[in-house]
VEXKOLVO-245041 format. One line per 2 residues: number of its first residue (from 1); for each residue x negated, y, z of C-alpha. Coordinates in steps of 0.001 Angstrom, whole numbers, plus 500000, padded with zeros to 6 digits. Each point is the difference from the previous one (the first is absolute). Layout:
N
NUM> X/Y/Z  ...
END
This chain:
280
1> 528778/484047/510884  500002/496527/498009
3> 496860/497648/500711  498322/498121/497623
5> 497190/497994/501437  497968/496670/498674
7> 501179/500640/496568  498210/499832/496331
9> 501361/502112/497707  499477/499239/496443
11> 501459/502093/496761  500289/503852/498463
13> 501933/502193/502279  500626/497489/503100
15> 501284/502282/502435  500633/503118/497586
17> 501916/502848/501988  499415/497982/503166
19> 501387/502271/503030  499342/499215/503656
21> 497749/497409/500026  497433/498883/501991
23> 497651/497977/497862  497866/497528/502697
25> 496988/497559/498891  501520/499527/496232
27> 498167/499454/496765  500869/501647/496489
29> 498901/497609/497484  500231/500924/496422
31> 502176/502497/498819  500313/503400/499628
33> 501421/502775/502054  501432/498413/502546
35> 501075/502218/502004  500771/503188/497623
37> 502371/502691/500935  499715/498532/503595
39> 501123/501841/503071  499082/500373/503941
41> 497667/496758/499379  498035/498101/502520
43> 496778/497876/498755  497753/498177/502647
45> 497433/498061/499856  501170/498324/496255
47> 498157/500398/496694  500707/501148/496455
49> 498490/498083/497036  501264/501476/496939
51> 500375/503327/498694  502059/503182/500996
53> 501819/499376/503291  500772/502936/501822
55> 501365/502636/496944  502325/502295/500380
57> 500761/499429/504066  500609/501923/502626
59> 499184/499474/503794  497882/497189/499940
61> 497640/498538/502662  497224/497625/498794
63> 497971/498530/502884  497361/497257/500226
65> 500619/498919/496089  497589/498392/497524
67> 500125/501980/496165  498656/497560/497701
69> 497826/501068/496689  503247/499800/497714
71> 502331/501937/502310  498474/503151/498037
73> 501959/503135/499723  501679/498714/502905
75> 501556/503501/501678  500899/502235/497652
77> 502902/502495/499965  500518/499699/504294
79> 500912/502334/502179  499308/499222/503863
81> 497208/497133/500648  498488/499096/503165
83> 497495/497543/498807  497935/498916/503052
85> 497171/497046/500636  500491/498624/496286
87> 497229/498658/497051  500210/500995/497056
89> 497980/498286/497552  502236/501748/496339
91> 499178/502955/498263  502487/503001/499540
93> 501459/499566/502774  502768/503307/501098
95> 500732/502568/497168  502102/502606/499745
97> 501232/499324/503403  500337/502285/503114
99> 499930/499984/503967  497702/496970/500267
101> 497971/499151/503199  497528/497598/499634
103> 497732/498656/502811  497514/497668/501013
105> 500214/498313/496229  497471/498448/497657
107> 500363/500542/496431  497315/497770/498268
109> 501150/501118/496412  500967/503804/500386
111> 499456/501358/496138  502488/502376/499061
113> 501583/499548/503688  502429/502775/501587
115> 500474/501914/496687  502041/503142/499903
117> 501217/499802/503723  501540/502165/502505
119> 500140/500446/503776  497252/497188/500116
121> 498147/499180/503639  497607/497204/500025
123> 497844/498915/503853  497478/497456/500255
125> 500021/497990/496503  497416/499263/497135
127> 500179/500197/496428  497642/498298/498181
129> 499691/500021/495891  501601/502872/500673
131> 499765/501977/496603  502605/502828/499900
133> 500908/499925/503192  502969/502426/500925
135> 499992/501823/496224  502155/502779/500222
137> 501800/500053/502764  500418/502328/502793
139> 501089/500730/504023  497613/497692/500847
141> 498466/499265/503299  497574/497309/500656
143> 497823/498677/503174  497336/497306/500562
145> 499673/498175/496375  497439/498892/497709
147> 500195/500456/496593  497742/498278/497306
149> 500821/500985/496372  499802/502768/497769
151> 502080/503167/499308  501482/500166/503467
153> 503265/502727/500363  499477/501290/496234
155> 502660/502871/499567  500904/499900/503715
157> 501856/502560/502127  500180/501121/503811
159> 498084/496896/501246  498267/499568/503482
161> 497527/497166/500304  498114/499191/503643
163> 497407/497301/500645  499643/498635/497245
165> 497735/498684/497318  499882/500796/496735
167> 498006/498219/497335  501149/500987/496673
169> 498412/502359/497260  502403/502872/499047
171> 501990/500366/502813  502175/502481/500598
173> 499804/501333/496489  503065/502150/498638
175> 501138/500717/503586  501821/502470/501822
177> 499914/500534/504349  497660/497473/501364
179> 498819/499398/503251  497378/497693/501211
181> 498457/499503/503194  497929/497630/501603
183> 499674/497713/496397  496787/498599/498445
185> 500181/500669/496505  497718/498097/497363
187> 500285/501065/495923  499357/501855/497215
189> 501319/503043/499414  502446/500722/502455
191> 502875/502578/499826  499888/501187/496684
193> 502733/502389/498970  501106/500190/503102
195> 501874/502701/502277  499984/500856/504010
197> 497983/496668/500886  498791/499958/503894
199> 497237/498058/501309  499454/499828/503572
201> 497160/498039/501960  499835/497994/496581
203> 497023/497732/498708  499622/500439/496107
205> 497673/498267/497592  501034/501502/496314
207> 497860/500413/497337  501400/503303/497895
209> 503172/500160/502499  501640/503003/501003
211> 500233/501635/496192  502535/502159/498668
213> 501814/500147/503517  501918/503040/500981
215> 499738/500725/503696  498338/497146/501252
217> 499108/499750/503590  497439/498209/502003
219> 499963/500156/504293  497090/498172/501234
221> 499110/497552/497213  497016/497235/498818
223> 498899/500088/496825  497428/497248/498871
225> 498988/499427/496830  502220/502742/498553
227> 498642/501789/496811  500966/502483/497405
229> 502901/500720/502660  502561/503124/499763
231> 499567/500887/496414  502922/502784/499064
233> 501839/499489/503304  500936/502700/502478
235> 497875/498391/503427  500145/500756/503782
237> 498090/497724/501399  498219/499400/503044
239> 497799/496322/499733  497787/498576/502637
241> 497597/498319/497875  497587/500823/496975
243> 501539/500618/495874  497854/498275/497745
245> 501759/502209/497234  502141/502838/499379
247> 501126/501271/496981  501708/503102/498571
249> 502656/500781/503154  502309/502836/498792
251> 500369/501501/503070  500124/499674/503829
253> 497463/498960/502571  498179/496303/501055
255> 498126/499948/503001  497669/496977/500561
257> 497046/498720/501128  497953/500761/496768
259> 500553/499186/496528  497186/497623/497698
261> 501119/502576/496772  502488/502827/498788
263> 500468/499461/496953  501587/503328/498021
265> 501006/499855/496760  501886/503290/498249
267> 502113/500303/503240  500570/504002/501983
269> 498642/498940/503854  501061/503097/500923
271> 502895/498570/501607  497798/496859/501564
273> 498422/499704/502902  497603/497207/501420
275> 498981/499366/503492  496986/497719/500523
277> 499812/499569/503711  496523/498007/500323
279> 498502/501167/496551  496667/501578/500965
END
């Protein structure tokens, strides 16, 4: 593989359809797309200043690299990232791009970040400002980040998330196959919409969350400060901690520690049950 090392590259397109290189401490400079339609790329500890460097390329490994505010947009159209130890300080970062492994990364600027993805696995990163995070996009599995922004994994699919935190109102809304475990969760109304959701061991604070769900389940979750929860969703639930609301369930069973009110509003409980463990 060619080496280019030391260098500063300046100018639209400066290495487009690059093959076999191995990119080492290098600065793009102005210019866009430098390395479009790009192929079996190396990038290491280098940084990107201007907008849209990594589109359309395949088999690229970006290590220990700087993304500066105008490298927006900057992966779009990829197929087969490793992106490992890098900042990220641009917005829309990946799009439309598939088999990407991302770890131990900070993303300072994530809005409208990882947008209609596939094959997507992400270990021990951050994403702050991080509105829109992971918008439609699916076979995703996810371990030991923090997430703080709004709308996380709208119109999702088949996605696994463990240790994690998640502060963002409307999560998981729209979604199909979801699987949580171990995750603090802080935001309005989560999982609206949404289809065969899983939480296991899970901390939750949601104010009107779990609504219109079909088939949501919940193993040994927190709830605090969760009201007006599980309105026209399909529930089985068991919760090791008080309700301070529930509200019109359509059917299935919660079992927790008590519950502050049931509210029922012009909804058959016949196919409802509720469980109050400690409720004398």
């Amino acid at each position: 593989m060619k080496k280019i090392v030391n260098e500063v590259l300046v100018g639209e397109r400066s290495l487009f359809k690059g093959k076999n290189l191995i990119i080492n401490n290098s600065t793009f400079k102005d210019g866009e797309s430098p390395l479009k339609e790009s192929n079996n790329i190396k990038v290491n500890n280098s940084s990107f200043g201007y907008k849209y460097p990594l589109w359309y390329s395949k088999n690229v490994e970006v290590k220990d690299t700087l993304f500066e505010p105008m490298s927006r947009s900057g992966i779009w159209y990829t197929k087969r990232i490793n992106f490992i130890n890098n900042t990220v300080n641009a917005p829309k970062e990946f799009r439309r791009s598939s088999y990407i492994n991302i770890a131990n990364t900070k993303f300072s600027d994530a809005e409208e970040t990882l947008w209609s993805c596939n094959r997507v696995s992400i270990k021990d990163s951050t994403f702050d400002n991080a509105d829109y995070l992971l918008m439609n996009s699916k076979n995703i599995e996810i371990d030991d980040i923090t997430v703080n922004g709004n709308y996380f994994c709208d119109g999702g699919r088949n996605i696994i998330v463990y240790n994690s935190s998640l502060n963002s109102k409307d999560s998981f809304w729209n979604c199909k196959n979801v699987y949580l475990e171990n995750c603090i969760i802080n935001g309005e109304y989560f999982g609206w919409n949404s289809e065969n959701v899983t939480l296991v061991n899970c901390k939750v604070k949601s104010h009107q969350g779990f609504c219109y769900m079909k088939n949501l389940k919940m193993i040994n979750c927190t709830l605090e400060e969760t009201d007006l929860a599980f309105e026209y969703s399909t529930v089985d639930a068991t919760i090791n901690s008080n309700i301070d609301s529930i509200k019109n369930p359509i059917a299935g069973r919660i079992e927790c520690d008590s519950v502050n009110e049931f509210i029922k509003d012009e909804v058959d409980f016949n196919r409802f049950s509720l469980i109050e463990r400690k409720r004398k």
